[in-house]
PDB file with SEQRES, HELIX, SHEET and CRYST1 records, atoms N, CA, C and O in Angstrom:
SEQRES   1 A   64  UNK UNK UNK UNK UNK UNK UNK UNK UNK UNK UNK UNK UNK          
SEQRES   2 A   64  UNK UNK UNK UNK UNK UNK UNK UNK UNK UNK UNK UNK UNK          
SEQRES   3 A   64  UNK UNK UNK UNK UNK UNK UNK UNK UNK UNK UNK UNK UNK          
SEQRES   4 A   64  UNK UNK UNK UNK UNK UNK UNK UNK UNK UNK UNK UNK UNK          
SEQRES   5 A   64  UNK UNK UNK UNK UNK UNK UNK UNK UNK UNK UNK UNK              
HELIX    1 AA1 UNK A   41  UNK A   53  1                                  13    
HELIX    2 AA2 UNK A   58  UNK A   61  1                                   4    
SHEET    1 AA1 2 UNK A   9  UNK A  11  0                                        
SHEET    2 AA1 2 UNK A  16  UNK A  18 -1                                        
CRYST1    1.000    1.000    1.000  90.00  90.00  90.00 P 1           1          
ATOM      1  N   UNK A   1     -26.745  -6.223  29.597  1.00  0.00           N  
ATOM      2  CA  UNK A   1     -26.557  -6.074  28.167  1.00  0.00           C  
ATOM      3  C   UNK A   1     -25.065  -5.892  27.875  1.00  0.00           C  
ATOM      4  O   UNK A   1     -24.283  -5.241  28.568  1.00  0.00           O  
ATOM      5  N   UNK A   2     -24.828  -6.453  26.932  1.00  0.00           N  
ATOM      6  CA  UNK A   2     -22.971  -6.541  26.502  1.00  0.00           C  
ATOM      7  C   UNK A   2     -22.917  -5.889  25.434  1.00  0.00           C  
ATOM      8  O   UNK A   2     -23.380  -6.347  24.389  1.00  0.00           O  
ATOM      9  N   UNK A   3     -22.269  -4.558  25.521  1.00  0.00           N  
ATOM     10  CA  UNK A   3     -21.957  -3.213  24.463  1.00  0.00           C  
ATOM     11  C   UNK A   3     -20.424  -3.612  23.945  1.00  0.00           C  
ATOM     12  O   UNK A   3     -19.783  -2.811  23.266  1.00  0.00           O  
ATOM     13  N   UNK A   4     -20.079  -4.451  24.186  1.00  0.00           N  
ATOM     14  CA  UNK A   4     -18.100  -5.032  24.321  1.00  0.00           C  
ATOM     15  C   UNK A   4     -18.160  -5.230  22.260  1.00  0.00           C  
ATOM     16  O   UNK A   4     -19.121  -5.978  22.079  1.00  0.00           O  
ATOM     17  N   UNK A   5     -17.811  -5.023  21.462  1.00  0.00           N  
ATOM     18  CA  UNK A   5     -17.685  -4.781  20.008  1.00  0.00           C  
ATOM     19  C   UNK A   5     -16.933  -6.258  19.782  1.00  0.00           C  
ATOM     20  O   UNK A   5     -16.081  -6.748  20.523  1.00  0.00           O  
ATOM     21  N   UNK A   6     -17.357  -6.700  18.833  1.00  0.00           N  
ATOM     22  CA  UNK A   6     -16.295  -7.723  18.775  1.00  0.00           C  
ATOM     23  C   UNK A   6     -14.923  -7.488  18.010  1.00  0.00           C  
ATOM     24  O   UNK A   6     -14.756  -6.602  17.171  1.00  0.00           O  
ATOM     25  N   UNK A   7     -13.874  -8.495  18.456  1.00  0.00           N  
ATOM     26  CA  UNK A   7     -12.787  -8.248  17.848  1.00  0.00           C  
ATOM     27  C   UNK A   7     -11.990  -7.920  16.440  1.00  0.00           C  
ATOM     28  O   UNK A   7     -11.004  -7.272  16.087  1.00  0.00           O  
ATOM     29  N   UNK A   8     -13.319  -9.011  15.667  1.00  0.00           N  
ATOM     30  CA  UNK A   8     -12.956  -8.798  13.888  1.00  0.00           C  
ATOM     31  C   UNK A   8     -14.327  -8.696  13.351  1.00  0.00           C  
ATOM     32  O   UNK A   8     -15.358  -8.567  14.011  1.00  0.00           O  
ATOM     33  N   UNK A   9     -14.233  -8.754  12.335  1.00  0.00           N  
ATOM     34  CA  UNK A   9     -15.848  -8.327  11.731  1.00  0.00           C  
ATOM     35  C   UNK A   9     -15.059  -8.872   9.858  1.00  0.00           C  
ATOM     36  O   UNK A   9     -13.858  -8.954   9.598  1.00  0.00           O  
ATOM     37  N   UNK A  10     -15.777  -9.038   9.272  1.00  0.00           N  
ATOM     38  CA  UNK A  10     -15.595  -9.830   8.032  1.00  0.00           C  
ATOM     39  C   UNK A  10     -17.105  -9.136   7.214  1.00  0.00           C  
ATOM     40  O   UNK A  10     -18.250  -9.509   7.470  1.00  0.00           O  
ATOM     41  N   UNK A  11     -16.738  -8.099   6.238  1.00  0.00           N  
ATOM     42  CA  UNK A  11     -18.085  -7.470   5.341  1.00  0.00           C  
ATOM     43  C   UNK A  11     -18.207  -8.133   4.588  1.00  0.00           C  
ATOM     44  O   UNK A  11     -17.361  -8.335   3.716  1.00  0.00           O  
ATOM     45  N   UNK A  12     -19.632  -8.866   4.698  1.00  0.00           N  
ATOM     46  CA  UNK A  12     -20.256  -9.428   3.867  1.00  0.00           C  
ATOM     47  C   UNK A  12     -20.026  -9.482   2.407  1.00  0.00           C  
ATOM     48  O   UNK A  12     -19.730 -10.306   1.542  1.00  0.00           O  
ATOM     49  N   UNK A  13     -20.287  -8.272   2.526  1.00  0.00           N  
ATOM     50  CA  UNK A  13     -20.711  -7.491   0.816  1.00  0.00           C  
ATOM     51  C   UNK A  13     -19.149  -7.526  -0.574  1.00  0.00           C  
ATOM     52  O   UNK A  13     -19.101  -7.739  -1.786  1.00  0.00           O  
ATOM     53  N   UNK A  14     -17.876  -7.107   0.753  1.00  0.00           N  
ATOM     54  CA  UNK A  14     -16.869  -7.187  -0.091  1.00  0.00           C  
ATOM     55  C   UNK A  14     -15.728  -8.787   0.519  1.00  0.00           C  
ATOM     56  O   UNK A  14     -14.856  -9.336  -0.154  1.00  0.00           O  
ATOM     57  N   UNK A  15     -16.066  -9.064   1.608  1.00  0.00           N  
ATOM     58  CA  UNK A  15     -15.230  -9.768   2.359  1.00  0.00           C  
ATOM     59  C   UNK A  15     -13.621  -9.550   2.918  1.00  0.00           C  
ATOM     60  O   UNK A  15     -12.686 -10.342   3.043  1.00  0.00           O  
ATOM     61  N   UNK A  16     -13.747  -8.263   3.159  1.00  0.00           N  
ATOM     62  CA  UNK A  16     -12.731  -7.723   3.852  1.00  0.00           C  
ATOM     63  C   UNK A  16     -13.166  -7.850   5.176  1.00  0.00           C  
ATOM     64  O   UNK A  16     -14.204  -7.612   5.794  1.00  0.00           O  
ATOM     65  N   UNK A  17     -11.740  -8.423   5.492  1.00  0.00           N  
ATOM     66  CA  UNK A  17     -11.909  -8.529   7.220  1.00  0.00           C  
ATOM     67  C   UNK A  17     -11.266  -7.376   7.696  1.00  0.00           C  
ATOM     68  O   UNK A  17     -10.372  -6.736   7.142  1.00  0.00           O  
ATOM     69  N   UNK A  18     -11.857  -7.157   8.875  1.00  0.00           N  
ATOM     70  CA  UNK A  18     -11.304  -6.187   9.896  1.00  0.00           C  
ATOM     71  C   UNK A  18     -10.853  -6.237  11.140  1.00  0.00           C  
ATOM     72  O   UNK A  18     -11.238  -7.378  11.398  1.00  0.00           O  
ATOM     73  N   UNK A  19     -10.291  -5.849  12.184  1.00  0.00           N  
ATOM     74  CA  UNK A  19      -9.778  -5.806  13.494  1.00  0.00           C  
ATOM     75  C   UNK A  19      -9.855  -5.003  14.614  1.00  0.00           C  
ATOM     76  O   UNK A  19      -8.757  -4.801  15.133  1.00  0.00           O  
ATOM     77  N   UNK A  20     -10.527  -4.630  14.999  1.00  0.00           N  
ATOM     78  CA  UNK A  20     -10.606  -3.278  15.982  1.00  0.00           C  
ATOM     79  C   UNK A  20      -9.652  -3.242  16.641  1.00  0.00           C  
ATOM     80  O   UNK A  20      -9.153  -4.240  17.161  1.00  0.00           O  
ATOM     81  N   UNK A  21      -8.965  -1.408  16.805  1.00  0.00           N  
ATOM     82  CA  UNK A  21      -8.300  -0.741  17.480  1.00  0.00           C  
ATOM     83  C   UNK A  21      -8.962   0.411  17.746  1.00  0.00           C  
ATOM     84  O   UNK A  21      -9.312   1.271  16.939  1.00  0.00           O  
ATOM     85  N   UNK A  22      -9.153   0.376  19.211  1.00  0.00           N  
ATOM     86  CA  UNK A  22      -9.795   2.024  19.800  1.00  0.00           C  
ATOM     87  C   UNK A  22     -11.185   1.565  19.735  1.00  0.00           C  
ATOM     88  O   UNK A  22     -11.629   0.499  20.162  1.00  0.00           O  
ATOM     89  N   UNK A  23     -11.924   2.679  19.040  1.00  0.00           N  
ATOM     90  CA  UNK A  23     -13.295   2.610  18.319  1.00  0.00           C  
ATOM     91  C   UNK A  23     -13.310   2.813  17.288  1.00  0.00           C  
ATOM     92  O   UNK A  23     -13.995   3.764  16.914  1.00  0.00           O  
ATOM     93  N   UNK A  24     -12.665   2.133  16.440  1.00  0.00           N  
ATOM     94  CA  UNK A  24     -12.111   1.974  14.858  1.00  0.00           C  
ATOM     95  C   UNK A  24     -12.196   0.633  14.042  1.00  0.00           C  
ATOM     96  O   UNK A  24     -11.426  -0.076  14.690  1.00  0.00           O  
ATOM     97  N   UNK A  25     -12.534   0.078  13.302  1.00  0.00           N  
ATOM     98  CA  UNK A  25     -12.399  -1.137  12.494  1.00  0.00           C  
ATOM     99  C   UNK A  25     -11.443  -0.823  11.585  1.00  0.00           C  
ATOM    100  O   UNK A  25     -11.810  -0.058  10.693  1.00  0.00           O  
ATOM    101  N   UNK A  26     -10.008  -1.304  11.553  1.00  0.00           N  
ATOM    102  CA  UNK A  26      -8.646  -1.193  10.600  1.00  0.00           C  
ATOM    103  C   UNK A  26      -9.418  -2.504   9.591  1.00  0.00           C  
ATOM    104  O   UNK A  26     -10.013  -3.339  10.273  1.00  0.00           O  
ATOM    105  N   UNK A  27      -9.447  -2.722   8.161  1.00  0.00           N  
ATOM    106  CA  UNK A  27      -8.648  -3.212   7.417  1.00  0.00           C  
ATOM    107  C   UNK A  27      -7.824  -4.187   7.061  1.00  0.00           C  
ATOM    108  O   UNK A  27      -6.809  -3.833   6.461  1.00  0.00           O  
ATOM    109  N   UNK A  28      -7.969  -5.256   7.253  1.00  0.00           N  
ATOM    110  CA  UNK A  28      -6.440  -6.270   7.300  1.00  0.00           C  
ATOM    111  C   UNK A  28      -6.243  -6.697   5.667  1.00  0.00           C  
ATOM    112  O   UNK A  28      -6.696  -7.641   5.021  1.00  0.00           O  
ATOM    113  N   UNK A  29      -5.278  -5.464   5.266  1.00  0.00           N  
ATOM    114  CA  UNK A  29      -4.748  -5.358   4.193  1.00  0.00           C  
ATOM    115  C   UNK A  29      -3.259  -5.636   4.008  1.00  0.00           C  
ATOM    116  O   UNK A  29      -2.388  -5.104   4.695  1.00  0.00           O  
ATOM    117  N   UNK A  30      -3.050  -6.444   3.099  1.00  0.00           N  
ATOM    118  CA  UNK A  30      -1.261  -6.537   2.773  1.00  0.00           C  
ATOM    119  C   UNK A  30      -0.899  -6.509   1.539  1.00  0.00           C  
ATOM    120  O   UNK A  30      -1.603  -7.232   0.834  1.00  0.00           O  
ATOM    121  N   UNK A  31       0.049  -5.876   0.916  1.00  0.00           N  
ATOM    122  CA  UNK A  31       0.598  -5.987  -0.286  1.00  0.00           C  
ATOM    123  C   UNK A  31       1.221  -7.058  -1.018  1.00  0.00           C  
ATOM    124  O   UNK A  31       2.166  -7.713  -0.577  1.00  0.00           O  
ATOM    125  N   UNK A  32       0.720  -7.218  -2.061  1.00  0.00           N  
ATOM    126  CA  UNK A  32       1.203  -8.556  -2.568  1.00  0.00           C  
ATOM    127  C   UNK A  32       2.715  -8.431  -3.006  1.00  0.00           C  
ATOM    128  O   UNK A  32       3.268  -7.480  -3.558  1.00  0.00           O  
ATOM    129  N   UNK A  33       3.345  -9.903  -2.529  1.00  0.00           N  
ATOM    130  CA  UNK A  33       4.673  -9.689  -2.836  1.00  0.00           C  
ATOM    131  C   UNK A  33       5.417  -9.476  -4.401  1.00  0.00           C  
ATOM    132  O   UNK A  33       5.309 -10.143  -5.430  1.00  0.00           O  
ATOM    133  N   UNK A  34       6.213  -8.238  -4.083  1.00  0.00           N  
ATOM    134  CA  UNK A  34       7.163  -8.078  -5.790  1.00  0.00           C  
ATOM    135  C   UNK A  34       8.017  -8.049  -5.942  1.00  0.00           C  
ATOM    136  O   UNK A  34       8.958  -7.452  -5.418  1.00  0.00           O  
ATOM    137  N   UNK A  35       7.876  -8.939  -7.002  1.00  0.00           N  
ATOM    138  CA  UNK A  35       9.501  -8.988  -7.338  1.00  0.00           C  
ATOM    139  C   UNK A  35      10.472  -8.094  -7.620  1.00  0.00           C  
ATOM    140  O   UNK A  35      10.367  -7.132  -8.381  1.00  0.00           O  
ATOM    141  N   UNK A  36      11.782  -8.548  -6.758  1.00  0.00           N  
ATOM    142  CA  UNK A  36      12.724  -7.068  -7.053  1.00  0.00           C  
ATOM    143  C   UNK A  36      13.346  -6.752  -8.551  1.00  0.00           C  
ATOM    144  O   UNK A  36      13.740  -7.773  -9.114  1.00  0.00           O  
ATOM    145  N   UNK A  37      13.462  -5.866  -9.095  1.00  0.00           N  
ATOM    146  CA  UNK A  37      13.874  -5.392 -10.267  1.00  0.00           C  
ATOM    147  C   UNK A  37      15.161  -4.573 -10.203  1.00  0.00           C  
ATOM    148  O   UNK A  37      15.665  -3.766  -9.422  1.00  0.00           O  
ATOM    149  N   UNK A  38      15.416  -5.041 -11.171  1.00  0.00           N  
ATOM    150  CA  UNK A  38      17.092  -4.544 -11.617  1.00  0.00           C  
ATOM    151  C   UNK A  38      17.172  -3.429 -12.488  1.00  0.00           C  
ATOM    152  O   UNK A  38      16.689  -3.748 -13.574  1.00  0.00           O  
ATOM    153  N   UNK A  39      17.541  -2.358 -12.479  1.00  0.00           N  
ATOM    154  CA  UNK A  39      17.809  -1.055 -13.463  1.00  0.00           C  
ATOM    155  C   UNK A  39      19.545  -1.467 -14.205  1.00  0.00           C  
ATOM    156  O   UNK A  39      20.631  -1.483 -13.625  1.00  0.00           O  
ATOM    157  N   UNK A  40      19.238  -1.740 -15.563  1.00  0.00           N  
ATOM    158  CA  UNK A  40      20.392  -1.552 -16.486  1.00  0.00           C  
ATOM    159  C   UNK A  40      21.030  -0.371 -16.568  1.00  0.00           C  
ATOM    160  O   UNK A  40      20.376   0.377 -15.840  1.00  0.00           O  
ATOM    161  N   UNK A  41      22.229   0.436 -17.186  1.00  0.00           N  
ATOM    162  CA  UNK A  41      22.519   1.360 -16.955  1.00  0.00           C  
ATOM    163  C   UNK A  41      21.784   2.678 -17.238  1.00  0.00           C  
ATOM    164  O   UNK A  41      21.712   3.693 -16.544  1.00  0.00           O  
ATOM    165  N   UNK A  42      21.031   2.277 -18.958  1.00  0.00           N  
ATOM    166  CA  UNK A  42      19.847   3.364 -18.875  1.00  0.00           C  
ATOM    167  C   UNK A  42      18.762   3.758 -18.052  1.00  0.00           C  
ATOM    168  O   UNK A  42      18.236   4.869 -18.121  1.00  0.00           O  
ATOM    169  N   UNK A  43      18.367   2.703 -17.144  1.00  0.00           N  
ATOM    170  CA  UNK A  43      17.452   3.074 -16.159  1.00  0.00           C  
ATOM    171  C   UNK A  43      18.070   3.899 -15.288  1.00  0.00           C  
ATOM    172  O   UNK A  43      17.871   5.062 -14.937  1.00  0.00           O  
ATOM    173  N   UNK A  44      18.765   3.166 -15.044  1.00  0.00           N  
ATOM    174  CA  UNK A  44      19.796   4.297 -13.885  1.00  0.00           C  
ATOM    175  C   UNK A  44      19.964   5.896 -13.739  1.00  0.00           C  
ATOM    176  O   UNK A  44      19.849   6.728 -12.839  1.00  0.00           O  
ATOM    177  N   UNK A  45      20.316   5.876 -15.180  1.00  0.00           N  
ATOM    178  CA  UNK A  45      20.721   7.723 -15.520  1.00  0.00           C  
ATOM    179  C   UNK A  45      18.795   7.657 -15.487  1.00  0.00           C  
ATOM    180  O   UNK A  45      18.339   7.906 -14.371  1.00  0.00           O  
ATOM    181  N   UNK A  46      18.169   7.477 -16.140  1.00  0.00           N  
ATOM    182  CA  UNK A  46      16.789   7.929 -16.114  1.00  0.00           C  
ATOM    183  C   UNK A  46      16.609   8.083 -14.832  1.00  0.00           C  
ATOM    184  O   UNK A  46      16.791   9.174 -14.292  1.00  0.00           O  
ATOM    185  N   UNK A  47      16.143   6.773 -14.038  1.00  0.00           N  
ATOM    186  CA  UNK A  47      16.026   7.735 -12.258  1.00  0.00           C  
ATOM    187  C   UNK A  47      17.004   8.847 -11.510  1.00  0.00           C  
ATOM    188  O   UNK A  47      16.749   9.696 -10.655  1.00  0.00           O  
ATOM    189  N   UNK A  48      18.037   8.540 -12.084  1.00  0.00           N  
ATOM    190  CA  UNK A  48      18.449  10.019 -11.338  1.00  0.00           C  
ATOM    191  C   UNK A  48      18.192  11.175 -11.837  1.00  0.00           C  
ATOM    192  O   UNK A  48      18.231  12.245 -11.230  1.00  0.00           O  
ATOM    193  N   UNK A  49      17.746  10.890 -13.670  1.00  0.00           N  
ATOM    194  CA  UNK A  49      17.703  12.396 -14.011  1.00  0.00           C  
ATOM    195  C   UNK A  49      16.193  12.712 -13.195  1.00  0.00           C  
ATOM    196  O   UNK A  49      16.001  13.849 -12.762  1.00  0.00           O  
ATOM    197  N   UNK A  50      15.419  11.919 -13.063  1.00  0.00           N  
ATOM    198  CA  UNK A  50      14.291  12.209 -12.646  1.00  0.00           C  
ATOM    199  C   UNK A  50      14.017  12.470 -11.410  1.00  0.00           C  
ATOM    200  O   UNK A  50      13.005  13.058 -11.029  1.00  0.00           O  
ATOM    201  N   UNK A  51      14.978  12.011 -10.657  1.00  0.00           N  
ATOM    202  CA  UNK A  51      14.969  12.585  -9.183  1.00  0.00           C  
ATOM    203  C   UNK A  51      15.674  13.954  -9.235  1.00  0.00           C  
ATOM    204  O   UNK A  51      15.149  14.705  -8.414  1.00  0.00           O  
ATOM    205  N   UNK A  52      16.743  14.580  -9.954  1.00  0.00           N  
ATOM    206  CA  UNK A  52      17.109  15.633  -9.879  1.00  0.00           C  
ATOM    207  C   UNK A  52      16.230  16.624 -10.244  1.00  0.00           C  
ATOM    208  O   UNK A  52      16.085  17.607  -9.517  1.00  0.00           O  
ATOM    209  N   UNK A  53      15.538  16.480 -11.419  1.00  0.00           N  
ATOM    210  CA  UNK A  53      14.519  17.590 -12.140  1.00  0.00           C  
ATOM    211  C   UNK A  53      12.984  17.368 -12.195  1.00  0.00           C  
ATOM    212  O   UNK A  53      12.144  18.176 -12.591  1.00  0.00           O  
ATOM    213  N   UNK A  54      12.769  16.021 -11.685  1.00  0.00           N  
ATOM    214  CA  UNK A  54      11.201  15.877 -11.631  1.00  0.00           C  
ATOM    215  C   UNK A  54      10.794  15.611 -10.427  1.00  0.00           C  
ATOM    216  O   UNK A  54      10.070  14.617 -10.377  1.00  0.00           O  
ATOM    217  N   UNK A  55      11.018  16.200  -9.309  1.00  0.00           N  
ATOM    218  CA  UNK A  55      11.005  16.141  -7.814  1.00  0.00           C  
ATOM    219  C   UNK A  55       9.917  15.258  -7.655  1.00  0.00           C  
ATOM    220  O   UNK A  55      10.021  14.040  -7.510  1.00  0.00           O  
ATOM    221  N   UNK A  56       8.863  15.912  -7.686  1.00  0.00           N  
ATOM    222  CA  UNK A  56       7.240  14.742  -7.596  1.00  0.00           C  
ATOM    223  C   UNK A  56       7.277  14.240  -8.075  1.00  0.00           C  
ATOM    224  O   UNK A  56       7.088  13.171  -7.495  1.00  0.00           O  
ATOM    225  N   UNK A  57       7.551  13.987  -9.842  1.00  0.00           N  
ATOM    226  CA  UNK A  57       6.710  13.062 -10.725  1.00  0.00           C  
ATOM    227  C   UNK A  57       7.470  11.764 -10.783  1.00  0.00           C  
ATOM    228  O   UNK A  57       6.957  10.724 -11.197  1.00  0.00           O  
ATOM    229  N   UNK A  58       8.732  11.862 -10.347  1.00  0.00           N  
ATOM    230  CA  UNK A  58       9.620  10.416 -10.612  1.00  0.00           C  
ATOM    231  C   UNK A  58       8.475   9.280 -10.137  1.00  0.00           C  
ATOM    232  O   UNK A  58       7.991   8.422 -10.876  1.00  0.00           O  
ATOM    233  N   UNK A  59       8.117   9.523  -8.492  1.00  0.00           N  
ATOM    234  CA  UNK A  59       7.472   8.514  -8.055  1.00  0.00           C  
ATOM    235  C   UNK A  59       5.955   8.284  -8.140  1.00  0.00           C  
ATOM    236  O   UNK A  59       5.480   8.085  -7.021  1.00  0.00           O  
ATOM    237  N   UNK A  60       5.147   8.255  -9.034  1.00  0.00           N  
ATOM    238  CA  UNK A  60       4.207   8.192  -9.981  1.00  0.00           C  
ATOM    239  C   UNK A  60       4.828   7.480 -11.317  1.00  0.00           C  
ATOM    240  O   UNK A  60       4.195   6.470 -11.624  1.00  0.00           O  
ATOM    241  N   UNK A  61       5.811   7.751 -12.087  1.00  0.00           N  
ATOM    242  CA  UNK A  61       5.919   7.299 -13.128  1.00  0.00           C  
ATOM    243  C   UNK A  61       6.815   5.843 -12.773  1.00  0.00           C  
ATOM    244  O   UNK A  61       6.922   4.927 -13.589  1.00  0.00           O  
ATOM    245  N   UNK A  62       7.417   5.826 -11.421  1.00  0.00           N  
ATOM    246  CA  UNK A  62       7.719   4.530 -11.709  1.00  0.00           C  
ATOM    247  C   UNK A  62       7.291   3.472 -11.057  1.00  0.00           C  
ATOM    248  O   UNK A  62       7.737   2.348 -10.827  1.00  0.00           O  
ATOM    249  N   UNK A  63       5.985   4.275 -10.714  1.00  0.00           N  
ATOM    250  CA  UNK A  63       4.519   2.962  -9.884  1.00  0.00           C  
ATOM    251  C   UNK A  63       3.780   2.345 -11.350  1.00  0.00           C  
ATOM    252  O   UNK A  63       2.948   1.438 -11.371  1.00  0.00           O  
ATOM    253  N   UNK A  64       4.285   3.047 -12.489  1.00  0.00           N  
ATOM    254  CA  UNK A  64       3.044   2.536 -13.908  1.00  0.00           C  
ATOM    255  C   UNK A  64       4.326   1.238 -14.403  1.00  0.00           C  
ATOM    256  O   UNK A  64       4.111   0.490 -15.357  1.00  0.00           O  
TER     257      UNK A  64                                                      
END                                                                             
């Protein structure tokens, strides 16, 4: 009898494929590519004020 897991696996239900590492099924997820963005000078002072005084929240507000 062959207990050997196979290498990828593809779910039906959502069609995410997967890959085994260990005794684990990873995911084969990638981020879609984005475009780089430019901060004018008001953006600028805005992220820094927000990195100086909004420690956490800068990076949340500039994922929206």
């Amino acid at each position: 009898m062959n207990n050997e897991l196979p290498k990828t696996k593809i779910d039906e239900r959502t069609g995410i494929e997967y890959h085994l590492e260990g005794d684990y099924y990873i995911p084969n997820l990638s981020m879609p590519k984005q475009e780089k963005i430019t901060l004018n000078k008001y953006g600028r002072m805005r992220l820094k004020y927000l990195k100086e005084y909004k420690k956490a929240d800068y990076t949340i507000m500039l994922m929206d």
